[in-house]
mmCIF file of the N, C-alpha and C atoms, coordinates in Angstrom:
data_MODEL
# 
_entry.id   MODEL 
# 
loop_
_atom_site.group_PDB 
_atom_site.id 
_atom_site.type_symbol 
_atom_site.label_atom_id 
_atom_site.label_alt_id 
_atom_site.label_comp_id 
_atom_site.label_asym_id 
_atom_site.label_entity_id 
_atom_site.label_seq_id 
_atom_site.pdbx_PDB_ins_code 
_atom_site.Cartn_x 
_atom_site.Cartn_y 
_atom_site.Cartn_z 
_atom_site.occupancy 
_atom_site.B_iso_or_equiv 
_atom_site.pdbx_formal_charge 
_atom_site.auth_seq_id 
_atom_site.auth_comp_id 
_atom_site.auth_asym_id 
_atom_site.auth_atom_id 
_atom_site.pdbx_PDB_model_num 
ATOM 1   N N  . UNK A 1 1  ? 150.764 324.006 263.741 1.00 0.00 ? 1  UNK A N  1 
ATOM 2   C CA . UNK A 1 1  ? 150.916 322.786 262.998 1.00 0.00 ? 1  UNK A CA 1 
ATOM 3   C C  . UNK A 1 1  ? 152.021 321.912 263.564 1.00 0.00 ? 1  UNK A C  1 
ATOM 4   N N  . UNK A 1 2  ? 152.797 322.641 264.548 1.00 0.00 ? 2  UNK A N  1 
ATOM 5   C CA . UNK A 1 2  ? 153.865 322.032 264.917 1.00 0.00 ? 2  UNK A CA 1 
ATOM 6   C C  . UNK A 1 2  ? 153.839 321.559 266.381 1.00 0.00 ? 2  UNK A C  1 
ATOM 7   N N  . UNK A 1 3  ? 152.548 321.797 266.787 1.00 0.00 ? 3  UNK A N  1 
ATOM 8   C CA . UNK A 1 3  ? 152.462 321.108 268.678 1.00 0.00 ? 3  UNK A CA 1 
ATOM 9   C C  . UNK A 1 3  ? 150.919 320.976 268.275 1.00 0.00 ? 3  UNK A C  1 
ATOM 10  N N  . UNK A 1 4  ? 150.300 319.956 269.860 1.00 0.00 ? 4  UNK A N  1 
ATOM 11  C CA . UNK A 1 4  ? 148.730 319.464 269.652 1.00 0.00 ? 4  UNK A CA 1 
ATOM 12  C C  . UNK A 1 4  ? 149.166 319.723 271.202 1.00 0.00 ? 4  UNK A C  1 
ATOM 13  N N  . UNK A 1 5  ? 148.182 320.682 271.455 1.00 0.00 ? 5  UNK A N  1 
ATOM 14  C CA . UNK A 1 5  ? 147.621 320.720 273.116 1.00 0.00 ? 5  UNK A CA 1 
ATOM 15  C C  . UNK A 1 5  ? 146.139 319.705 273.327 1.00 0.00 ? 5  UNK A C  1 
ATOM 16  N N  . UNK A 1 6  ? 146.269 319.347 274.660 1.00 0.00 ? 6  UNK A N  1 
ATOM 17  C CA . UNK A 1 6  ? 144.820 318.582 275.047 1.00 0.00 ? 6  UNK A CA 1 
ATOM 18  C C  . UNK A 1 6  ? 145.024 318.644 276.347 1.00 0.00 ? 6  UNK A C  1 
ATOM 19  N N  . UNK A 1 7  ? 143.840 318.706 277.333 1.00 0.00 ? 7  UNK A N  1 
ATOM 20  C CA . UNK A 1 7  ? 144.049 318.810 278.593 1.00 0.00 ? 7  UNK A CA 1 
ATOM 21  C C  . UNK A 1 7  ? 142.730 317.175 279.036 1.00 0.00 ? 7  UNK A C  1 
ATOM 22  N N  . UNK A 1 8  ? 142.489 317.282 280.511 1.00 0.00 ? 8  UNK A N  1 
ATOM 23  C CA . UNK A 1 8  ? 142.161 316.639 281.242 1.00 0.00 ? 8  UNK A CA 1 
ATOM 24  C C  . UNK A 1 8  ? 141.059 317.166 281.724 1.00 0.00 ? 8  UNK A C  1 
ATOM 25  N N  . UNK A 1 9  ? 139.843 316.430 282.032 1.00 0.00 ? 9  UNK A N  1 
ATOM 26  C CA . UNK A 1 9  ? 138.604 317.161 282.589 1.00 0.00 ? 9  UNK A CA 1 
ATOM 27  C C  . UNK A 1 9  ? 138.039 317.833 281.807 1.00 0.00 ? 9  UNK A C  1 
ATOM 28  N N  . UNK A 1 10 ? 137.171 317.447 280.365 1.00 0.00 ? 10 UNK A N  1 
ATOM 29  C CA . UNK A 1 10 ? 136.332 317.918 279.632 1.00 0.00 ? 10 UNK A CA 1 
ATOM 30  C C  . UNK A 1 10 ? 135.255 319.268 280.514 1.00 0.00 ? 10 UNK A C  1 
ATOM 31  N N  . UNK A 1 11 ? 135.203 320.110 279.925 1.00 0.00 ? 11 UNK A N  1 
ATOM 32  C CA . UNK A 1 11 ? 134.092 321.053 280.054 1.00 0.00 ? 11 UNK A CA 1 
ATOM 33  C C  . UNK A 1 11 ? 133.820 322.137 279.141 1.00 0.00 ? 11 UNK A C  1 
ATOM 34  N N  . UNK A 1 12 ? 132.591 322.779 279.490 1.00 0.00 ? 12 UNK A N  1 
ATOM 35  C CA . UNK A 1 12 ? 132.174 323.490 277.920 1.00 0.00 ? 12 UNK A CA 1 
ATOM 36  C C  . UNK A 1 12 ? 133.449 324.622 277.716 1.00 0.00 ? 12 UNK A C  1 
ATOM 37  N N  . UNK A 1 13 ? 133.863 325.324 278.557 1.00 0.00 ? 13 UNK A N  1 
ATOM 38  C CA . UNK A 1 13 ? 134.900 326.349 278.292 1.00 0.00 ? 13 UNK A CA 1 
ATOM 39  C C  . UNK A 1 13 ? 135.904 325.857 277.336 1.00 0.00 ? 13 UNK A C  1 
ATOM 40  N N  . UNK A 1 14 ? 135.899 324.844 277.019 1.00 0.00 ? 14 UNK A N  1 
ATOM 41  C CA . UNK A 1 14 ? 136.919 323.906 276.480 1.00 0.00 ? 14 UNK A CA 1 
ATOM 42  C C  . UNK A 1 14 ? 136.552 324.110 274.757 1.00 0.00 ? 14 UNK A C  1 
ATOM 43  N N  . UNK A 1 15 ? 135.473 324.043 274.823 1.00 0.00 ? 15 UNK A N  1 
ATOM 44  C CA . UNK A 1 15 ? 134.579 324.151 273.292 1.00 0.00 ? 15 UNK A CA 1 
ATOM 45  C C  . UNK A 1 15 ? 135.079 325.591 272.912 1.00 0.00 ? 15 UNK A C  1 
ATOM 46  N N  . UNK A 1 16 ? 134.835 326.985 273.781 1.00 0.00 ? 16 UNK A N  1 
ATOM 47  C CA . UNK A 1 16 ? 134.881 328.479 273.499 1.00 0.00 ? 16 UNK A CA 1 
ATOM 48  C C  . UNK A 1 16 ? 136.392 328.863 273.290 1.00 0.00 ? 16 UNK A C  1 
ATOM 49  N N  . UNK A 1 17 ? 137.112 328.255 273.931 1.00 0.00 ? 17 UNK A N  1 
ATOM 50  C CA . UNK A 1 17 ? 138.741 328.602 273.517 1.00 0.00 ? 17 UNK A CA 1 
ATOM 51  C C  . UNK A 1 17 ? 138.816 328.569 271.477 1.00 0.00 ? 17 UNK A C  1 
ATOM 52  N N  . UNK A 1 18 ? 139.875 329.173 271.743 1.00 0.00 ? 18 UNK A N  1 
ATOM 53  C CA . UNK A 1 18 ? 140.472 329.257 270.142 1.00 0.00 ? 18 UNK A CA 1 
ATOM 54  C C  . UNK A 1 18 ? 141.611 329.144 270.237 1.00 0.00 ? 18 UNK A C  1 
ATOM 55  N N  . UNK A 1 19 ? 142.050 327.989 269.608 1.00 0.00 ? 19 UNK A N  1 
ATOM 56  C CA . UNK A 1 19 ? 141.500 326.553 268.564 1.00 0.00 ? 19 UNK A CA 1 
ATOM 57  C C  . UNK A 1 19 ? 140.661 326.089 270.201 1.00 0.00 ? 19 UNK A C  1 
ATOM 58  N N  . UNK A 1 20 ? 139.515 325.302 269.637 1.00 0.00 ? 20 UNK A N  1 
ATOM 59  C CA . UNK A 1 20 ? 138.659 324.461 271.142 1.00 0.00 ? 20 UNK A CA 1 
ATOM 60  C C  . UNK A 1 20 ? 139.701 323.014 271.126 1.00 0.00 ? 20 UNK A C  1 
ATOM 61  N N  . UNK A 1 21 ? 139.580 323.328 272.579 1.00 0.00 ? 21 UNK A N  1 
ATOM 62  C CA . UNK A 1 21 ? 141.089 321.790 273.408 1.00 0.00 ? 21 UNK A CA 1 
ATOM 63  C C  . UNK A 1 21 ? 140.335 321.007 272.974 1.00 0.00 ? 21 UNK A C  1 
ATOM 64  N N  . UNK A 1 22 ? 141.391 319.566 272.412 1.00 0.00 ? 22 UNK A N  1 
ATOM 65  C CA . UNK A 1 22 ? 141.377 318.481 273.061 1.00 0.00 ? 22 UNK A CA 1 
ATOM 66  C C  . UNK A 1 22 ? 141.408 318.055 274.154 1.00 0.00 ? 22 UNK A C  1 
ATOM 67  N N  . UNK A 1 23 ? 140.535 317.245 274.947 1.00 0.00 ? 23 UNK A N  1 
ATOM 68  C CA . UNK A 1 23 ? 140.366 316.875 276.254 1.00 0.00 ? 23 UNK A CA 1 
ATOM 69  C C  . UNK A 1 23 ? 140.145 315.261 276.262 1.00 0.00 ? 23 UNK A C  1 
ATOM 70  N N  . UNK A 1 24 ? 140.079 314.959 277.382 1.00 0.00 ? 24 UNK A N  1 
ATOM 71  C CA . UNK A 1 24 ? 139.974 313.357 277.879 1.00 0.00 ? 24 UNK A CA 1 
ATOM 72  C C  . UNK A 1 24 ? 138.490 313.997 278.427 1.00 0.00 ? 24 UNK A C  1 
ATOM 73  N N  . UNK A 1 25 ? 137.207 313.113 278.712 1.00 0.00 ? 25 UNK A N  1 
ATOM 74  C CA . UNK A 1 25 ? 136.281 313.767 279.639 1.00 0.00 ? 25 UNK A CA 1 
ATOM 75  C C  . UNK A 1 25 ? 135.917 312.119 280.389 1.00 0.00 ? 25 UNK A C  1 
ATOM 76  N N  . UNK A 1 26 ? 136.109 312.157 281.650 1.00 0.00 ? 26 UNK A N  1 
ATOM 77  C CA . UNK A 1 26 ? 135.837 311.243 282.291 1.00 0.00 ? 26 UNK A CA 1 
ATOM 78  C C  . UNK A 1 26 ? 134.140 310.992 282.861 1.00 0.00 ? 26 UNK A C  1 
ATOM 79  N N  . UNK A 1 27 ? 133.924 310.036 283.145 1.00 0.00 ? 27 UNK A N  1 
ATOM 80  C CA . UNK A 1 27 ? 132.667 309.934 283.453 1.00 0.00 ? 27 UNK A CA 1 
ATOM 81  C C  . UNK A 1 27 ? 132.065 310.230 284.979 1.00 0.00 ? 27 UNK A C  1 
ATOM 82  N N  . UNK A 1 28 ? 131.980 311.652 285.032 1.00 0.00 ? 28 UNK A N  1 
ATOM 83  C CA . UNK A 1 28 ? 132.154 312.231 286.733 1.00 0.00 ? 28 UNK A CA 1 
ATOM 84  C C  . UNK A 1 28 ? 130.782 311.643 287.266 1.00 0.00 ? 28 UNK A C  1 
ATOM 85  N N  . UNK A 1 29 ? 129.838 311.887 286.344 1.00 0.00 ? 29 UNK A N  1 
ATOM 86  C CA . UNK A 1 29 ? 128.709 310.917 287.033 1.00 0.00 ? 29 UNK A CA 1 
ATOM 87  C C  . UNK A 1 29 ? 128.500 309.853 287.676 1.00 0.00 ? 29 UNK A C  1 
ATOM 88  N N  . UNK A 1 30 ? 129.117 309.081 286.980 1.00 0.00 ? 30 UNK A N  1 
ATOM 89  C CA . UNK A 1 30 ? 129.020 307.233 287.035 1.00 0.00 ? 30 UNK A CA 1 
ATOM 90  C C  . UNK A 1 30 ? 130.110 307.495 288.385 1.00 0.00 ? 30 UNK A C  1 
ATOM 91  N N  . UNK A 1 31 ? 131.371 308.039 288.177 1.00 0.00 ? 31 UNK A N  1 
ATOM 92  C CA . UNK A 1 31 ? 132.671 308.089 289.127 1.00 0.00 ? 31 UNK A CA 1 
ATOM 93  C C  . UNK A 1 31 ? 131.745 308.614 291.081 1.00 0.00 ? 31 UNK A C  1 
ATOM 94  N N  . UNK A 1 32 ? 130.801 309.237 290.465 1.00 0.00 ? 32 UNK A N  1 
ATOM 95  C CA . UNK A 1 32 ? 129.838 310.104 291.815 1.00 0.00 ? 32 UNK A CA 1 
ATOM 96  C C  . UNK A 1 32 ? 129.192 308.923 292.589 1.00 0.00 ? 32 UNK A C  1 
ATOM 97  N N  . UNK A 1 33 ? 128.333 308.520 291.572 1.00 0.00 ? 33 UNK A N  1 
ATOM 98  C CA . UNK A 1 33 ? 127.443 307.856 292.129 1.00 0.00 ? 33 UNK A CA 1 
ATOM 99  C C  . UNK A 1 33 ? 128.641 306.066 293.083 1.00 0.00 ? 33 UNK A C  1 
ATOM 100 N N  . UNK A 1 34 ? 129.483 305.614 292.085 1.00 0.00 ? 34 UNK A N  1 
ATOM 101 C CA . UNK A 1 34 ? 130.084 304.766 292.425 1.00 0.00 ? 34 UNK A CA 1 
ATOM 102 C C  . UNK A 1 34 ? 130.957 305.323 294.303 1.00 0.00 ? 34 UNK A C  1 
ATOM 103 N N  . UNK A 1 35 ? 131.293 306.602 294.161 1.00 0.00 ? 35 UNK A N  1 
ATOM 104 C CA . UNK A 1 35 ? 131.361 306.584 295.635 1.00 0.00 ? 35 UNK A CA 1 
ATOM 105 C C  . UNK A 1 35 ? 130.644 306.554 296.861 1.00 0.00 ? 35 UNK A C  1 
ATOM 106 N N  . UNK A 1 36 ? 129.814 307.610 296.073 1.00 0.00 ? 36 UNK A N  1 
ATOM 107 C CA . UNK A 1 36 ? 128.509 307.633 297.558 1.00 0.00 ? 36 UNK A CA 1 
ATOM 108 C C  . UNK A 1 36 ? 128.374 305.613 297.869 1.00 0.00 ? 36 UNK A C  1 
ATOM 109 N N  . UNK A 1 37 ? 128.165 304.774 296.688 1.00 0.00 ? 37 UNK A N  1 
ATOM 110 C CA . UNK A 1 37 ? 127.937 303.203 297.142 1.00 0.00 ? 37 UNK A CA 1 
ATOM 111 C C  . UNK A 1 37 ? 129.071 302.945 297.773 1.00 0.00 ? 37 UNK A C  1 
ATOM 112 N N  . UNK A 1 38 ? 130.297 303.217 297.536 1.00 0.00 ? 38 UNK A N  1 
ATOM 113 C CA . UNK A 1 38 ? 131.479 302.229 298.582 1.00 0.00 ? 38 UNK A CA 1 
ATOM 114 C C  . UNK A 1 38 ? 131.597 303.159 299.680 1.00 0.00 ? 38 UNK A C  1 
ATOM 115 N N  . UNK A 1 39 ? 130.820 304.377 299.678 1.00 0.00 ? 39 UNK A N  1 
ATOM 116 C CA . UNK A 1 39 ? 130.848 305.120 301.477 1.00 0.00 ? 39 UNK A CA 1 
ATOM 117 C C  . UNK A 1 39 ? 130.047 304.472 302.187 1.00 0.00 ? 39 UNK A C  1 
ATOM 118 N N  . UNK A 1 40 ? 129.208 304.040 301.293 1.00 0.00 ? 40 UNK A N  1 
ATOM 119 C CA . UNK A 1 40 ? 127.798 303.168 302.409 1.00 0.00 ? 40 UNK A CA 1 
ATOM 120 C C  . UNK A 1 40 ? 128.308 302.315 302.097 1.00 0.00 ? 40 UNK A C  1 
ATOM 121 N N  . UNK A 1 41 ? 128.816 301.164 301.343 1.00 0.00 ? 41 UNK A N  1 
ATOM 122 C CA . UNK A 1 41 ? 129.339 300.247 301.917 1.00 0.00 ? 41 UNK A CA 1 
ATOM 123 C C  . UNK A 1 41 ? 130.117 300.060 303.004 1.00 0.00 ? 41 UNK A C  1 
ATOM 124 N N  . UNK A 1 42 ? 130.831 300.937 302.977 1.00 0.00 ? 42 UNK A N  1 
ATOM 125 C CA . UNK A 1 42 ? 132.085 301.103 304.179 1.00 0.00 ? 42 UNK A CA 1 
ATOM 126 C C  . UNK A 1 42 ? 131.382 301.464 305.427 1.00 0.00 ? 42 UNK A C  1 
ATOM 127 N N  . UNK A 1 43 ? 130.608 302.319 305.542 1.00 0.00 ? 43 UNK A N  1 
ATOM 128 C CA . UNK A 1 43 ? 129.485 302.767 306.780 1.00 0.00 ? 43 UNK A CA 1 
ATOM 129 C C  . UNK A 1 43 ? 129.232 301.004 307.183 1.00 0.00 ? 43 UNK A C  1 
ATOM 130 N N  . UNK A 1 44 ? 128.208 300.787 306.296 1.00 0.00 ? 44 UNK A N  1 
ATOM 131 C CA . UNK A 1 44 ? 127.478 299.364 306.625 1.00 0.00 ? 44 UNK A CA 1 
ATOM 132 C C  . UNK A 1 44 ? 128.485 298.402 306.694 1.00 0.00 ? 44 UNK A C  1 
ATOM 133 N N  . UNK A 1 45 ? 129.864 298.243 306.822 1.00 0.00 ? 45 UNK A N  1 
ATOM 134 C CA . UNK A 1 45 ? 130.300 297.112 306.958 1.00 0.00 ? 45 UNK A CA 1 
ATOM 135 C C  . UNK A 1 45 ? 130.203 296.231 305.709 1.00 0.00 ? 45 UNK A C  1 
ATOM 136 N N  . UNK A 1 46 ? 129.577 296.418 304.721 1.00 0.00 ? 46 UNK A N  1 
ATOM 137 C CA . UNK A 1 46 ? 129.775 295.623 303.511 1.00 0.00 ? 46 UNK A CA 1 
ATOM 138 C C  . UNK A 1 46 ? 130.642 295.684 302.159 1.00 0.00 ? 46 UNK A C  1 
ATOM 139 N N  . UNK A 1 47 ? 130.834 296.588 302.253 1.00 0.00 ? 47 UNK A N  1 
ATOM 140 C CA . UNK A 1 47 ? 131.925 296.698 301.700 1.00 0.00 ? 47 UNK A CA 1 
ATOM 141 C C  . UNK A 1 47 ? 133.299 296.572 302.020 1.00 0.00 ? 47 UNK A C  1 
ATOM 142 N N  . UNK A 1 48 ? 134.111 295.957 301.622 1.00 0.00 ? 48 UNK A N  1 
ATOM 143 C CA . UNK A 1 48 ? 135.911 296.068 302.351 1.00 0.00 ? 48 UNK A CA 1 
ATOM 144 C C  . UNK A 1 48 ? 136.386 296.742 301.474 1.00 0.00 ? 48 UNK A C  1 
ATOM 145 N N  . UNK A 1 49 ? 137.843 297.037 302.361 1.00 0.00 ? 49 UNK A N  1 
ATOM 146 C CA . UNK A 1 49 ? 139.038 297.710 301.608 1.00 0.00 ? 49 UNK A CA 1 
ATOM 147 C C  . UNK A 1 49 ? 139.749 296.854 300.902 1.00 0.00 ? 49 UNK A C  1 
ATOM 148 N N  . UNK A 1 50 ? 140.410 296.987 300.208 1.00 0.00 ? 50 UNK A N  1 
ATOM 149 C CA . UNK A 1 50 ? 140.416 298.038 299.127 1.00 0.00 ? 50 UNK A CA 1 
ATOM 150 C C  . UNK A 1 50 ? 139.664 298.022 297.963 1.00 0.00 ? 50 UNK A C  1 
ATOM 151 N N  . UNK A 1 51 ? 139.105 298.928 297.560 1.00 0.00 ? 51 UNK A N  1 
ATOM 152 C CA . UNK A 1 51 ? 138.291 299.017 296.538 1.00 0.00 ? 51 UNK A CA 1 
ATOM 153 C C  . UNK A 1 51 ? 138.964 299.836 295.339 1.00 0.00 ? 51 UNK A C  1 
ATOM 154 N N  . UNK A 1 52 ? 139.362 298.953 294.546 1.00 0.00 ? 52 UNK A N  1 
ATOM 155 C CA . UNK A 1 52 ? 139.344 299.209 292.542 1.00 0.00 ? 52 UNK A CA 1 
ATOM 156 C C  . UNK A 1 52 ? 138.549 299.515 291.788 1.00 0.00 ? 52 UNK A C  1 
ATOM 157 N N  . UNK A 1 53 ? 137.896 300.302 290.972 1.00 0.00 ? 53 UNK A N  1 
ATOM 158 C CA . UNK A 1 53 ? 137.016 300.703 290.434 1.00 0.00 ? 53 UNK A CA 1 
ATOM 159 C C  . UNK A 1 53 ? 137.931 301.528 288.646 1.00 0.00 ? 53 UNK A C  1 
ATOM 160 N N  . UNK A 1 54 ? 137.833 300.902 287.915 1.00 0.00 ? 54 UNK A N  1 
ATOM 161 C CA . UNK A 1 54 ? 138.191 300.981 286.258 1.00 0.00 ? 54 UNK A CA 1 
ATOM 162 C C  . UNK A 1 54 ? 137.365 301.853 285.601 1.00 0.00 ? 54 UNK A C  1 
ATOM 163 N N  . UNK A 1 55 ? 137.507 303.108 285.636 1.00 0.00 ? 55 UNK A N  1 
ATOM 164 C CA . UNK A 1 55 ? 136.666 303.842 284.678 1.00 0.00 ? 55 UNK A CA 1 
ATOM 165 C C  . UNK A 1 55 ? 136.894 304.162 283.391 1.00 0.00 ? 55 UNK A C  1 
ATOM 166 N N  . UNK A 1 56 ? 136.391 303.922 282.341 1.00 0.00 ? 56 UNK A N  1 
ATOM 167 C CA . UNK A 1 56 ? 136.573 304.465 280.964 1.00 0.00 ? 56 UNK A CA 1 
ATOM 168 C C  . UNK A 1 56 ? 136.377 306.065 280.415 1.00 0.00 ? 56 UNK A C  1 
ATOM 169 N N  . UNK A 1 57 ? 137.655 306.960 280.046 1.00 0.00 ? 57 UNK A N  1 
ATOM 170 C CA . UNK A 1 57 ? 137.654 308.292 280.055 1.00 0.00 ? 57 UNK A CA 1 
ATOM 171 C C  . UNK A 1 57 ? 136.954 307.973 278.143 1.00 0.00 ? 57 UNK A C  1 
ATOM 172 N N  . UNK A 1 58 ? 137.024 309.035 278.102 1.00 0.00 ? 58 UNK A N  1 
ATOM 173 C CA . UNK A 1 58 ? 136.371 309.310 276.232 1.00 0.00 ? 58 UNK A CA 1 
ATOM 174 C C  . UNK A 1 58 ? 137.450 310.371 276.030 1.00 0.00 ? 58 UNK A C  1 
ATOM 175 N N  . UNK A 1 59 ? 138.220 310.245 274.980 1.00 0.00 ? 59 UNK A N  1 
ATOM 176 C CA . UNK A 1 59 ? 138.708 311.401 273.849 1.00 0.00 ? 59 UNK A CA 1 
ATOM 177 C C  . UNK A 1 59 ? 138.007 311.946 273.559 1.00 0.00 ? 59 UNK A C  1 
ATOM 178 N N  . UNK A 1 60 ? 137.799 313.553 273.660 1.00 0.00 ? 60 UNK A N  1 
ATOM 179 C CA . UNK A 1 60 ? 137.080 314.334 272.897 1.00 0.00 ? 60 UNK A CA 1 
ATOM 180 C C  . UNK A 1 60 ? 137.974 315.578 271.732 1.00 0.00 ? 60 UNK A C  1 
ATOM 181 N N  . UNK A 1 61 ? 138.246 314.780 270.342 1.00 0.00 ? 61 UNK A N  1 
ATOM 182 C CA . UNK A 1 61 ? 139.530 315.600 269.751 1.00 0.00 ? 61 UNK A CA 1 
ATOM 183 C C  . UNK A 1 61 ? 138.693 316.677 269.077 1.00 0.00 ? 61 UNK A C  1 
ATOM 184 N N  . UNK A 1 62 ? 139.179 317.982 269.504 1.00 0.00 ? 62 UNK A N  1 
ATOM 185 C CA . UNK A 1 62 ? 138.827 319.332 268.635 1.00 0.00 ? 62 UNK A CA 1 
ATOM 186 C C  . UNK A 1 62 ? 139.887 319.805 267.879 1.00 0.00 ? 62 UNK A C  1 
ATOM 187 N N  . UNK A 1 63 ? 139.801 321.045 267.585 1.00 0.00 ? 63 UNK A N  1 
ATOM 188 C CA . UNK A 1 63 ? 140.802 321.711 266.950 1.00 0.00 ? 63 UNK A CA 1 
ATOM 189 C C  . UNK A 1 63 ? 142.061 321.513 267.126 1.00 0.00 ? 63 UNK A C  1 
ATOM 190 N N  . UNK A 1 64 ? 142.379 321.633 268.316 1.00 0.00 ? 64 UNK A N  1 
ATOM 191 C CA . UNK A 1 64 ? 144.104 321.382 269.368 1.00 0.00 ? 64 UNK A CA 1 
ATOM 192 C C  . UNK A 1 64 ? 144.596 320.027 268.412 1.00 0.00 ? 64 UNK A C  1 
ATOM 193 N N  . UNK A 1 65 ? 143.632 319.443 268.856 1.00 0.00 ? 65 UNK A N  1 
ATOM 194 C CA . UNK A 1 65 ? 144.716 317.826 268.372 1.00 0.00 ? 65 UNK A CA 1 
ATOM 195 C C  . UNK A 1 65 ? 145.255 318.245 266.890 1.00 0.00 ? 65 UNK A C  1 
# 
């Protein structure tokens, strides 16, 4: 009652712990696919450096928090 653990990088092991973590879970998909495009951009010359890319993580609060 007196500390809230949460970690980084959502995954199911996260659910099976006791108390199940709080986690951040980022969007590794969207984050995947967005590289393979600025590698081929960068291959093909169409893309320049530097590239910024803003991803939105999700709170996922369980027990921990």
């Amino acid at each position: 009652q007196e500390i809230a653990i949460a970690c980084y990088d959502d995954s199911k092991k996260m659910e099976t712990l006791s108390p199940s973590l709080t986690t951040v879970r980022q969007p590794l998909e969207v984050m995947g696919k967005a590289a393979i495009e600025i590698l081929a951009g960068l291959i093909s010359k169409t893309v320049e450096r530097p590239v910024r890319l803003r991803f939105e993580p999700k709170l996922v609060i369980r027990e921990s928090a």
